[in-house]
N, C-alpha and C positions, 0 to 999 in steps of 0.2 A: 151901663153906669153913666150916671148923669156929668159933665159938667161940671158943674158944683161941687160934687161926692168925688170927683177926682181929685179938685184942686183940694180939698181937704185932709182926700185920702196921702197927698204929696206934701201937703204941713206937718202932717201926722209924722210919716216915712222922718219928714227930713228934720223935724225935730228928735225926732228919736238916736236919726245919724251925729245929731249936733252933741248928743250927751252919750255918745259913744256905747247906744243899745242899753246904757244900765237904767233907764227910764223904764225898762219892759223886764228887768229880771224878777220884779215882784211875779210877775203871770205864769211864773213854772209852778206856781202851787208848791215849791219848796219840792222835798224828798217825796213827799205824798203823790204827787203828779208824775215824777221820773219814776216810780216804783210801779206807779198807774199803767205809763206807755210800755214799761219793760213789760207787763204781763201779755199786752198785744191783745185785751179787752178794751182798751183805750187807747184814743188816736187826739192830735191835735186837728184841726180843724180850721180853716182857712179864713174864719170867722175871728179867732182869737179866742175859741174857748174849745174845752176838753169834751169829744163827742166819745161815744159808745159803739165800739166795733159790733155786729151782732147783736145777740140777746144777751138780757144782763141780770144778775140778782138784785133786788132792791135793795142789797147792804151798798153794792157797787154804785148802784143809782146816786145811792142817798151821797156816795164820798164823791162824784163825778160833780154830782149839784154844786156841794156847799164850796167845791172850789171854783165852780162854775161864776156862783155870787159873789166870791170876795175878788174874782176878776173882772166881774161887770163894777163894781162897787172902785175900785180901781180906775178904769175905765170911765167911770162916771165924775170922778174924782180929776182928772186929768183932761178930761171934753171941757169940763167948765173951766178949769186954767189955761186951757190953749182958747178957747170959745170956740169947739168944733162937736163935731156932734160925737155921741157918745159910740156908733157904729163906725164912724172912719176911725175912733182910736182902736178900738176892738179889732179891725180891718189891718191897719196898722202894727199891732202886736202879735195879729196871724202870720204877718209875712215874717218878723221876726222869729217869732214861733217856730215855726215852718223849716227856716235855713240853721237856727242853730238849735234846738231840743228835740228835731225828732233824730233818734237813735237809728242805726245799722239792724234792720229787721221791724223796726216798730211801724205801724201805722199812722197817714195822716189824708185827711178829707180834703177835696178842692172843692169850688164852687155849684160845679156839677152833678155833689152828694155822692162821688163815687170816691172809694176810700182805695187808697195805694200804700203798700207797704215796700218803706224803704230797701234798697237791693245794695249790699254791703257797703264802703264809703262813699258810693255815687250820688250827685244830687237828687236834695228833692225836688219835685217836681213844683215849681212855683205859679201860682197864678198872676195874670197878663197885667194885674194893678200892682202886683210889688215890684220894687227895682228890682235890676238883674243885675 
C-alpha cells in the first residue's frame, strides 16, 4: 500500500473515530445485510462491501449487488466530502465493518481473498491498515 492510500486510509479511520463510527452505520445494508451474514452465504469483506461465501443463486447475487451499490454510492458520497478517494473510504468502512458486524460464526474476507469464519466472541481477525 502506497504512501498516499495510507495517509488517506488514516483520514478515513480517524474521521470516522471523530463521529463516533455512526458515519459507517449506513454500510450494514440495515436488517437485509445482518440477515445476509447470519445465513453464512455472506461475509463482509475487508474491502467495505458484502462478498459471497462459495456458490450462490442469482436471487442472492442480485440482494448481495444492490446493497453492494448503495454502499459504494455512500462511499462515493462521503470521498467527495472528505476529498479522499472513494477506495480508502470503502477501506475505511471494512475495518469498521469487520470489528463491529461480523457476528459469532459468520464469515469475513481479508486481503488475501481467504474468508475466515468468526470462532465464538473472539476477535476478528483485522487487516495490518485498520487500527488495532
Amino acid at each position: 500500500m502506497s504512501r498516499r492510500m495510507k495517509l488517506i486510509l488514516a483520514l478515513g479511520i480517524g474521521l470516522a473515530a471523530v463521529t463516533g463510527g455512526a458515519a459507517y452505520a449506513f454500510v450494514q445494508g440495515g436488517d437485509e445485510a445482518s440477515q445476509l451474514r447470519a445465513t453464512g452465504q455472506v461475509g463482509e469483506q475487508w474491502d467495505g462491501y458484502l462478498g459471497i461465501v462459495g456458490s450462490a443463486s442469482a436471487e442472492l447475487r442480485a440482494r448481495v449487488d444492490a446493497i453492494n451499490i448503495r454502499r459504494r454510492a455512500v462511499y462515493t458520497e462521503r470521498a467527495a466530502a472528505r476529498q479522499a478517494t472513494i477506495e480508502a473510504m470503502a477501506v475505511s468502512a471494512g475495518c469498521e465493518l469487520l470489528s463491529s458486524r461480523v457476528g459469532p460464526g459468520q464469515y469475513y474476507r481479508l486481503p488475501d481473498g481467504s474468508w475466515h469464519q468468526r470462532q465464538g466472541n473472539g476477535p476478528v481477525q483485522l487487516p495490518s491498515n485498520c487500527p488495532s
